[in-house]
C-alpha positions as CSV (number, residue, x, y, z in Angstrom):
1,X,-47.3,-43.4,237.5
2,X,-48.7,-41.2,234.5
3,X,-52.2,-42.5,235.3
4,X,-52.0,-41.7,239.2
5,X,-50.7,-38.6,238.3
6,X,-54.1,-37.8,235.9
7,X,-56.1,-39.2,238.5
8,X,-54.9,-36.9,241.3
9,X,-54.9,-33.5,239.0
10,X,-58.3,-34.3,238.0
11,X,-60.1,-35.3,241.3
12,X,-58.3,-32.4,242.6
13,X,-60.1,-30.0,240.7
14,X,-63.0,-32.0,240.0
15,X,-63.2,-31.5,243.8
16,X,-62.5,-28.1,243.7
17,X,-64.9,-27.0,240.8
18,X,-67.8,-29.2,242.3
19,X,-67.5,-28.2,245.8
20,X,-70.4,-25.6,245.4
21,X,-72.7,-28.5,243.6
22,X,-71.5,-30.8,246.5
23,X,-72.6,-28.4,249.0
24,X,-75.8,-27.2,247.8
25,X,-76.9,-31.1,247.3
26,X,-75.5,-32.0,250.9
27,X,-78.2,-29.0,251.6
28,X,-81.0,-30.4,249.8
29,X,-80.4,-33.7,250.8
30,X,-80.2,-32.5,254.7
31,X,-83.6,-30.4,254.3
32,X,-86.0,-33.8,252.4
33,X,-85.1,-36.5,254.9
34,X,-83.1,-36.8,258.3
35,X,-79.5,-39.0,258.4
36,X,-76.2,-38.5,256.7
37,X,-75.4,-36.6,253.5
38,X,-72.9,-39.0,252.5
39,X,-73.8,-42.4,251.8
40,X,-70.7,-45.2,252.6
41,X,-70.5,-48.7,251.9
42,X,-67.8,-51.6,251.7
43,X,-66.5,-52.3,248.4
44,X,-64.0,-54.8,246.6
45,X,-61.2,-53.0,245.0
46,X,-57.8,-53.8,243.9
47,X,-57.1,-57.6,243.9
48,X,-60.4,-57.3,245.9
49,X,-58.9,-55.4,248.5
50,X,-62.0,-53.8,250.7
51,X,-62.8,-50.1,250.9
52,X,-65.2,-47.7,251.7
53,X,-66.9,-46.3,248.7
54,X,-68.7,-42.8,249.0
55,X,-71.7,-41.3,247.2
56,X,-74.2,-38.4,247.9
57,X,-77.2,-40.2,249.6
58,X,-80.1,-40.6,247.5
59,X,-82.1,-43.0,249.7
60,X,-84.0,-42.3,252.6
61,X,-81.4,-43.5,255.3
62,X,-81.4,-47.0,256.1
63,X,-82.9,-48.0,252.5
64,X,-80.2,-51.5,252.2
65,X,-82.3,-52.7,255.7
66,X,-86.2,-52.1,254.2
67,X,-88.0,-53.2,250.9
68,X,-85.8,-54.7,248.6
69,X,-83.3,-54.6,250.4
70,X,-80.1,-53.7,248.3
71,X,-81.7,-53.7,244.8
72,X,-82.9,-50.5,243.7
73,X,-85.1,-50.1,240.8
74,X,-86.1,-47.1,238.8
75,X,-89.4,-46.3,241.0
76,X,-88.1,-47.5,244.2
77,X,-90.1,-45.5,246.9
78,X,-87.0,-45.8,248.9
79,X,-85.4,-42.5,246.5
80,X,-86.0,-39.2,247.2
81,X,-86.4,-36.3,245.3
82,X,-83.5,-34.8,245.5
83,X,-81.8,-38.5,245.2
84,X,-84.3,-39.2,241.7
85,X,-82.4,-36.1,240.1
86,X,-78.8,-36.5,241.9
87,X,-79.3,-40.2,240.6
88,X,-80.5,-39.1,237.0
89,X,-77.4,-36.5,236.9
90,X,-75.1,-38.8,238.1
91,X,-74.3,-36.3,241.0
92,X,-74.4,-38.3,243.6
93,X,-70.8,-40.3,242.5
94,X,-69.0,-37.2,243.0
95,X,-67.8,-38.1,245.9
96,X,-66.0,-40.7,244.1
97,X,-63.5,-38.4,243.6
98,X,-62.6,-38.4,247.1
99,X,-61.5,-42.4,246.8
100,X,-59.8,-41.5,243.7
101,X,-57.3,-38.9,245.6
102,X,-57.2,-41.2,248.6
103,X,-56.0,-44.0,245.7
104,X,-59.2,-46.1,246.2
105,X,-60.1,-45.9,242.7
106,X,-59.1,-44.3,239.6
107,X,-61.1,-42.2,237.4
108,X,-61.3,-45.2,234.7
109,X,-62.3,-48.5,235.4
110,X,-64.2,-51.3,236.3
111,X,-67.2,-50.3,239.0
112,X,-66.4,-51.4,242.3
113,X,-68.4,-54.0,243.6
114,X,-70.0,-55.5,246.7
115,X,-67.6,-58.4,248.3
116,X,-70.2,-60.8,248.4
117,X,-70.2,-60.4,244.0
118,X,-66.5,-60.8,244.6
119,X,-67.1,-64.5,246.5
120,X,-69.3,-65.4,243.6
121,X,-66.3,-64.4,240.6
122,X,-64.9,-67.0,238.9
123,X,-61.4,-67.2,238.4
124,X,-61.8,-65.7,235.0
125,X,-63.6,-62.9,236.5
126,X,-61.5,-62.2,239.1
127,X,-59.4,-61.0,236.4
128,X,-61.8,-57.5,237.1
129,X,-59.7,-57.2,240.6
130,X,-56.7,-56.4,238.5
131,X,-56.5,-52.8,238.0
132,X,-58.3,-50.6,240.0
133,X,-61.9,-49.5,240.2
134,X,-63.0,-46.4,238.2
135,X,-65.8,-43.8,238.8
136,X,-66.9,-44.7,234.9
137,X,-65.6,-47.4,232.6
138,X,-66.4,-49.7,229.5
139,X,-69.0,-51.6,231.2
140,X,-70.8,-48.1,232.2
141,X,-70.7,-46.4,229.0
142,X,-72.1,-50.1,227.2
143,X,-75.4,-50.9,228.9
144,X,-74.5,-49.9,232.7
145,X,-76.6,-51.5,235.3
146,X,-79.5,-52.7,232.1
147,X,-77.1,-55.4,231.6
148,X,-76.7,-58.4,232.7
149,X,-73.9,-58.9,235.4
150,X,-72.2,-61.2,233.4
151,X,-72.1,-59.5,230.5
152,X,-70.5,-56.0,232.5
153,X,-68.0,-58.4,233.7
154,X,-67.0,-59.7,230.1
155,X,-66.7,-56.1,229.0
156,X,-64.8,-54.9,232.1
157,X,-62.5,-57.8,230.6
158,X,-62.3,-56.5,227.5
159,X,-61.3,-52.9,228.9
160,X,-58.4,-54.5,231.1
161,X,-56.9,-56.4,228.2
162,X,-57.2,-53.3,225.5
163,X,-56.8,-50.4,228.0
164,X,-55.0,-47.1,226.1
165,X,-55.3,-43.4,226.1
166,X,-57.6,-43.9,222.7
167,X,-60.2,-46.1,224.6
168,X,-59.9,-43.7,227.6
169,X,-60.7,-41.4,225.2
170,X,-63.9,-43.0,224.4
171,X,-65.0,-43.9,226.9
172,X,-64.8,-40.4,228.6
173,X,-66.9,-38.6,225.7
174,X,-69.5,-41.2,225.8
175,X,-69.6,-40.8,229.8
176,X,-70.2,-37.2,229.0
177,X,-73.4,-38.2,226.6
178,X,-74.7,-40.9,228.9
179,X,-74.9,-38.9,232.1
180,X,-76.7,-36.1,230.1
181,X,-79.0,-38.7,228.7
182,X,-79.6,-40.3,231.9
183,X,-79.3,-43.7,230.7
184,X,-79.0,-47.3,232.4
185,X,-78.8,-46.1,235.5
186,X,-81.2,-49.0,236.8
187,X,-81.1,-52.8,236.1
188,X,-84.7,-53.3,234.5
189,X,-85.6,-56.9,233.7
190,X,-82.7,-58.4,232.6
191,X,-79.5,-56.2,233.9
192,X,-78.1,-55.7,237.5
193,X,-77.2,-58.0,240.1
194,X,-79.5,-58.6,242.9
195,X,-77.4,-57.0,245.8
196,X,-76.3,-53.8,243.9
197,X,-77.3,-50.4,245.2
């Protein structure tokens, strides 16, 4: 009850104080490449219930059904301009917040994934379907999409099993750092999961 409560105060106003920033990207967005602003796609969350997850597009629309397909790599022609920096500022999740008002997802958590990951989860790691998906997490603020899927998995464990105000804590502040240092945000060699946008 006390974390839904958090999580609808703080999308709320995260909403309300980002609205401008929204806007203005939905602008630049519109004015580099025709389609939708808002970028949608089905997600596992909640015991792996399915949901529509939304982000500020920063593809050129269509991207999952040309090139590679769902993978996305740090010079993937497939991202615009305005995508590259809404990517590199981690902008284009704030429309995360709208799942987390909706009760979707929570602002803590394990990332939601594709259901075709979720067909491939072993028992053990369908243990990352019990609490709900979060806009940033343990995994995220550890490696993020450098590491391998496995490895996110094992540390989205971790988080479920030792989840407090104090790790909630940390892993806020060090949210804060890696969005301003623009880290992990592709999967490079090793990291990732082949059908992860």
């Amino acid at each position: 009850m006390i974390r839904r409560g958090v999580d609808i105060v703080v999308s709320g106003a995260g909403l309300l104080l980002s609205s401008p920033v929204i806007v203005l990207a939905m602008v630049a967005i519109r004015l580099e490449s025709p389609g939708p602003v808002i970028y949608s796609q089905r997600r596992a969350g909640l015991h792996g219930a399915a949901f529509d997850v939304l982000k500020l597009r920063t593809m050129v629309d269509g991207a999952e059904h040309v090139g590679a397909g769902l993978a996305v790599d740090a010079n993937d022609s497939r991202i615009t301009r305005v995508g590259a920096f809404l990517r590199r500022t981690s902008l284009d999740e704030l429309p995360n917040l709208v799942n987390v008002l909706h009760g979707e997802m929570s602002l803590i958590g394990p990332r939601p994934t594709l259901p075709g990951q979720v067909d491939q989860y072993t028992a053990r790691q369908r243990g990352r379907l019990a609490i709900k998906p979060g806009i940033t997490g343990w995994a995220q603020v550890n490696g993020r999409a450098s590491l391998p899927w496995e490895e996110r998995i094992e540390l989205d464990l971790f988080y479920i099993s030792h989840r407090s105000v104090s790790l909630d804590m940390r892993i806020l502040w060090r949210t804060v750092a890696m969005v301003l240092g623009g880290s992990g945000l592709y999967k490079g060699p090793a990291g990732g999961w082949k059908g992860e946008l």
